[in-house]
N, C-alpha and C positions, 0 to 999 in steps of 0.2 A: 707708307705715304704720310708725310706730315705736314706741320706747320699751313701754309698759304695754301697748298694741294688740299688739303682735308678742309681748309675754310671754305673752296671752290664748292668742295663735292658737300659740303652741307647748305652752302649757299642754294646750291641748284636744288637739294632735296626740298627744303623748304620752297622754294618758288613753285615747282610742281606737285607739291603735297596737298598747296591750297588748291586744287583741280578738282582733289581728288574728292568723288561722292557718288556719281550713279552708277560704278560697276560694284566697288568693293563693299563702299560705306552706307549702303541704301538696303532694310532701312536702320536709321541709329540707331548702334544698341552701346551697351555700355562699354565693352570692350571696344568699338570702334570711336566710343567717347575717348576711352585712355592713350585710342593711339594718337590720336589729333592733338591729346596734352603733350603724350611725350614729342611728336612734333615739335609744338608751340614752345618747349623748351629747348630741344637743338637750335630753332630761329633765335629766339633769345641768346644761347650760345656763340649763334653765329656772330650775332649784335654786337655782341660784346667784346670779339675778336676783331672785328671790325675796326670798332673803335678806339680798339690799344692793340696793335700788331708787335707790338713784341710777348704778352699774355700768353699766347699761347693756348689750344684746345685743350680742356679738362680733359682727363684722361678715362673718364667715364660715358664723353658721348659716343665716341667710335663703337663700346659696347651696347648701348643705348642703341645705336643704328643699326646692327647686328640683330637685336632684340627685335625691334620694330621688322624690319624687314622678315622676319620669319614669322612675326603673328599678322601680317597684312593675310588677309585668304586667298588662297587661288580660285578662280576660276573653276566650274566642272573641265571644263578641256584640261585646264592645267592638272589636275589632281589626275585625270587619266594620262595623258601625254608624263608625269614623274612619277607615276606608279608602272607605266611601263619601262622606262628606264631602269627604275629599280632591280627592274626585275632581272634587265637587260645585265644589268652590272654585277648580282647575283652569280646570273647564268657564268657570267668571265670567272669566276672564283671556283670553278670546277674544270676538271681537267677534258677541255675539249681540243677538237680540230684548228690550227693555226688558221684555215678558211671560214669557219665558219666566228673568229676571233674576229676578224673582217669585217663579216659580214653584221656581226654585230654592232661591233665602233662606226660603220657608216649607219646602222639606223640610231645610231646613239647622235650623230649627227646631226641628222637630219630632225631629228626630235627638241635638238638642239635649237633649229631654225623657227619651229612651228614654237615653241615658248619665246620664243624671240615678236614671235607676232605675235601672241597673243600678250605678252608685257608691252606690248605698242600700245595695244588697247585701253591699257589701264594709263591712270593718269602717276601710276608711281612704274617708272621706270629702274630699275635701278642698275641696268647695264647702261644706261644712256647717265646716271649720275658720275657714275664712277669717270668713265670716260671725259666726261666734262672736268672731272679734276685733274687728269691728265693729260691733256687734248693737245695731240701735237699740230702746229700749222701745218696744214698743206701746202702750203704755198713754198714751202723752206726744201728744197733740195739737199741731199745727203753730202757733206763733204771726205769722202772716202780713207783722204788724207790723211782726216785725224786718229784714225783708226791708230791702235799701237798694239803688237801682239799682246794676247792675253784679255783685249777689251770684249765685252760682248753685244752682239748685236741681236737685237728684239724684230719682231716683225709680225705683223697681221694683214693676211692678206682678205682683198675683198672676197675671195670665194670661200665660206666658212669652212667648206670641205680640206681644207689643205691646212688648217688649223687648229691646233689641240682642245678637244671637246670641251674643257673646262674655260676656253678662255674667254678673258675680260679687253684688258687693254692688248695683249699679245699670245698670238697661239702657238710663238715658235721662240729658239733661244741657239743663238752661235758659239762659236771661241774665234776671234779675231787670230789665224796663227801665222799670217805673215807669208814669207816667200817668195817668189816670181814663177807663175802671175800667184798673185795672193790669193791665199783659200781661208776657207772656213772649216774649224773643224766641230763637227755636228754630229748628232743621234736621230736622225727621219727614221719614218712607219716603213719605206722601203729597202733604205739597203742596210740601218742599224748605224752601228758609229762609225763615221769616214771625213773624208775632207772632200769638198766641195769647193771648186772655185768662188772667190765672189763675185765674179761677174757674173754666175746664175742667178746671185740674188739681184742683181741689180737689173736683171730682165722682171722682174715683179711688179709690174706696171702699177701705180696708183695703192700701192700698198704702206701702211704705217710704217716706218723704220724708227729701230730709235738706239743711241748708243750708249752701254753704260762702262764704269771704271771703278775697279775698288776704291774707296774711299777713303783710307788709309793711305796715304803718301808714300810712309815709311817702309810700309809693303809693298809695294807694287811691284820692287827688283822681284819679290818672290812667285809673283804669277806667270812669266814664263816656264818659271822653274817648275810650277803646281803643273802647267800646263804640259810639260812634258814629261810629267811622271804620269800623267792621264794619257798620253799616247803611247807611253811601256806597259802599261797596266791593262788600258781595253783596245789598246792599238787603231789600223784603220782599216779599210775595205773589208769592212761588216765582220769583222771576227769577232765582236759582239753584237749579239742580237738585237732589236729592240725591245724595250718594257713594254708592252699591253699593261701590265698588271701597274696602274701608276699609284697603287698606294704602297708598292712594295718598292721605296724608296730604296732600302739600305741594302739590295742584294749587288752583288757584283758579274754576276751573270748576263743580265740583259739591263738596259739603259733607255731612256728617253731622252728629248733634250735637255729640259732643265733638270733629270736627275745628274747627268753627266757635267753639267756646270757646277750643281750643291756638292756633287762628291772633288772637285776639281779644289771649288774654295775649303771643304773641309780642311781637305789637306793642309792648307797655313793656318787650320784654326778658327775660322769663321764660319758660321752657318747662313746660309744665302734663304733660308728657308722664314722668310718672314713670319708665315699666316697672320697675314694683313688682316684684321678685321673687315675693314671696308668692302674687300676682294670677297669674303664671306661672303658678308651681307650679300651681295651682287648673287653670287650663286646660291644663295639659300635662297632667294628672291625665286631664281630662274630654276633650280631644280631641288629644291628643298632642303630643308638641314639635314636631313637625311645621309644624302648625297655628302655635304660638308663633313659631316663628323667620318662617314666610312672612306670616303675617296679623296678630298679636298685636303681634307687636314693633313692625314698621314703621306700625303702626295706632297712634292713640288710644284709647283707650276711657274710659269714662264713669268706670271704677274706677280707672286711672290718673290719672285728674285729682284725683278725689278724695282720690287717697294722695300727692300732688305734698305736696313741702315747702313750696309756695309759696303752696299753699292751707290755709286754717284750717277745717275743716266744725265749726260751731260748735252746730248743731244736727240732732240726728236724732230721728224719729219714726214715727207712723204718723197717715195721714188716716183720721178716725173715719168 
């Protein structure tokens, strides 16, 4: 995410920053003195971008933002609610039962939900900044039209459950592959990597959509091509499994979705694999840096492809 995206999302940091005092910052102490400085310097920041829009964000606050959000404190709920996730995520890194791999990602979930309320509470939000620098209209319906094989299609739906644990602005990731009737072709927690109509996406009542396109011109003949050397290689109707394990990016055995799109754009050369700082931020906020350096980093996710330089998302919306 750059340029005007990133002035949004420090714009809003700064507006709800000044809130902030009786949960996190009470009572002042010196480090909660330095966070409020380095604050009052992203604002200034912001200022200053403001008022010469072609200037451009130093390339030192995005890590600044980063920094901050990981020394802001949690909450007691919150240090118990990411200490048990930890542990939860741990547990995945040993060779257990495929049900009880389940049963864990839905309380990873769900755990997911309950940091969600209690980051309401505080007055630094930072799944609600992020999103503010992203924010697609609601009101704008999807035009399906534009679609062109090889594009990818983003999507968050309102029920967190159907959504990839880590995410921010999108918990899911397509391949646009064309056809009649048109399908998507995808890596779900259910049947692994297949193709799906898109007309089941477009039953997804009230959910974020958003479309993106390499960003390279000159390339673009070559993403159908990428795209069908990924249906020789992990094929469809689940004959690759799905990845559980999402820090284990570069195996070719099982797949997620946006592993399955990173390994798609590798193929011409491009790494779709951002790790956006911003996106950090957000989840060290919500489930600690912890979390970011073991899962996040060496993971894909749906919102790191999205914020890649190398993708254009040229459309966002909501399905009516």
């Amino acid at each position: 995410m750059q340029g005007k995206n990133a002035v949004m999302c420090f714009a809003v940091l700064v507006g709800i920053a000044t809130q902030a005092g009786s949960t996190h910052f009470s009572p002042e102490t010196v480090e909660s003195s330095r966070i409020r400085s380095d604050i009052r310097r992203i604002a200034n920041e912001v200022a200053r971008v403001q008022a010469y829009p072609g200037r451009g964000v130093a390339p030192d606050i995005a890590a600044l933002a980063l920094n901050t959000a990981n020394r802001i404190p949690p909450s007691e709920r919150e240090s118990e609610l990411r200490d048990e996730a930890k542990m939860l995520v741990a547990r995945l890194q040993s060779d257990i039962p495929h049900e009880e791999i389940e049963t864990i990602l839905t309380r990873v979930t769900a755990i997911e939900g309950l940091l969600r309320q209690e980051e309401s509470k505080s007055a630094l939000d930072m799944s609600f900044l992020s999103a503010m620098a992203m924010a697609p209209s609601p009101n704008v319906a999807p035009n399906y039209n534009q679609l062109e094989v090889g594009d990818l299609i983003f999507i968050r739906d309102g029920d967190s459950s159907k959504n990839w644990s880590w995410a921010d602005q999108y918990g899911h990731v397509g391949v646009f592959a064309g056809g009649t009737p048109p399908k998507v072709y995808e890596s779900n927690f259910h049947d692994g990597v297949n193709h799906h109509l898109l007309d089941d996406w477009k039953k997804r009542k009230g959910a974020v959509i958003a479309f993106g396109r390499c960003r390279a011109a000159e390339v673009r003949p070559q993403i159908p091509l990428a795209l069908s050397r990924a249906l020789t290689t992990f094929r469809s109707g689940g004959h690759t499994p799905y990845n559980f394990f999402f820090w284990d990016k570069h195996t070719n055995r099982r797949l997620y979705c946006s592993q399955l799109v990173w390994k798609m754009y590798d193929h011409i050369g491009f790494d779709v694999d951002s790790n956006d700082p911003l996106y950090h931020a957000v989840i060290a906020r919500r489930w600690s840096n912890w979390m970011v350096r073991n899962v996040v980093r060496p993971a894909v996710a749906p919102d790191e492809v999205a914020r890649s330089p190398h993708v254009e998302v040229y459309f966002r919306g909501r399905i009516p």
